[in-house]
C-alpha positions as CSV (number, residue, x, y, z in Angstrom):
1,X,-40.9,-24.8,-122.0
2,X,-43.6,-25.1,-119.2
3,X,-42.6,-23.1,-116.4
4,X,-44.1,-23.8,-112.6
5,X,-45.2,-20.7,-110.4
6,X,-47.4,-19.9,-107.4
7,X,-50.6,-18.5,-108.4
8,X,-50.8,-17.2,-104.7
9,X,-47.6,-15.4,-104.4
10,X,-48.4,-12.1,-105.5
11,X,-51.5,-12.1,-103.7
12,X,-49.6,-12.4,-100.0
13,X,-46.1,-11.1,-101.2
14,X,-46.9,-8.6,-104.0
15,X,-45.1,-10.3,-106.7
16,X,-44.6,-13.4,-108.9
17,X,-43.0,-16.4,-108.0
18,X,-41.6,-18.8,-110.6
19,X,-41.0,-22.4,-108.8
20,X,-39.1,-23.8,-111.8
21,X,-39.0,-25.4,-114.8
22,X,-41.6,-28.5,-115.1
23,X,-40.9,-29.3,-118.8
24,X,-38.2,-28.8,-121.4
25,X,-40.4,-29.8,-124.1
26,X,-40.9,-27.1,-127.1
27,X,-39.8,-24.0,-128.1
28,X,-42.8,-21.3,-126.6
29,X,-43.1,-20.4,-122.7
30,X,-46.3,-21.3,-120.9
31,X,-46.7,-21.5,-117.5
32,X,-48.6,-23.7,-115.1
33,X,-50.2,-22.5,-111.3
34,X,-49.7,-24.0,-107.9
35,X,-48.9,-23.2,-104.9
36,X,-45.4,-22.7,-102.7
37,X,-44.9,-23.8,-98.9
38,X,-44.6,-20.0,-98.3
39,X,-47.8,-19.6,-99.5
40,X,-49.7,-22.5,-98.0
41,X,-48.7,-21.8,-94.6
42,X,-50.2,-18.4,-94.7
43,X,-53.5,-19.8,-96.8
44,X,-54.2,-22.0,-93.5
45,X,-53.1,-19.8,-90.9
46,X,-56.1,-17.0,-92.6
47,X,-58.4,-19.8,-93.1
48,X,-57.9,-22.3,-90.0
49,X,-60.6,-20.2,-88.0
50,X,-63.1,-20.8,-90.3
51,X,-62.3,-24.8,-91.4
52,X,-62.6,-25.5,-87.4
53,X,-66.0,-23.4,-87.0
54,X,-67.3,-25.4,-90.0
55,X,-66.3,-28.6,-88.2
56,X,-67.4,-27.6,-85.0
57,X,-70.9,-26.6,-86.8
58,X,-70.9,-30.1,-88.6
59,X,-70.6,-31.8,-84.7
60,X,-73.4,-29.6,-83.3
61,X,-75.5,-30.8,-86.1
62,X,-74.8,-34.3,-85.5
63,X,-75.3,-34.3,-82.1
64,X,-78.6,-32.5,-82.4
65,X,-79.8,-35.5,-85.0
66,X,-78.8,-38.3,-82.7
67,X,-80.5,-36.4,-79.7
68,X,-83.6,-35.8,-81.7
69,X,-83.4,-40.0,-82.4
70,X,-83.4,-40.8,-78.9
C-alpha cells in the first residue's frame, strides 16, 4: 500500500498528515511526500516577499543592461 502525505504538515501544524491512499498494490506500507492546499497557502504567504524582491531585482538588472546599451 503506498500511502500519500504532506511532507510540510508537521513543519507548520506540528503533526503528520496522511492525504490518502495512492495505491493498493502489495502487502508492505510505504509512503510518498507532497504537499496539501493547507500547506501551500502558507509556503507562499512566508515566501511571496522574497519571490517578488527577486523579481523586482531581475527588472532592475535588465533595465540597467538596456540603459548601459543605449
Amino acid at each position: 500500500m503506498l500511502l500519500s502525505r504532506c511532507a510540510w504538515h508537521p513543519r507548520y501544524y506540528g503533526y503528520p498528515l496522511v492525504e490518502g491512499v495512492a495505491s493498493w498494490s502489495g502487502w508492505g506500507v510505504k509512503f510518498t511526500d507532497g504537499i496539501c492546499t493547507d500547506c501551500t497557502a502558507r509556503f507562499r504567504d512566508e515566501h511571496r516577499v522574497f519571490l517578488e524582491r527577486r523579481r523586482l531585482e531581475a527588472a532592475a538588472r535588465t533595465l540597467e543592461a538596456q540603459q548601459q546599451v543605449a
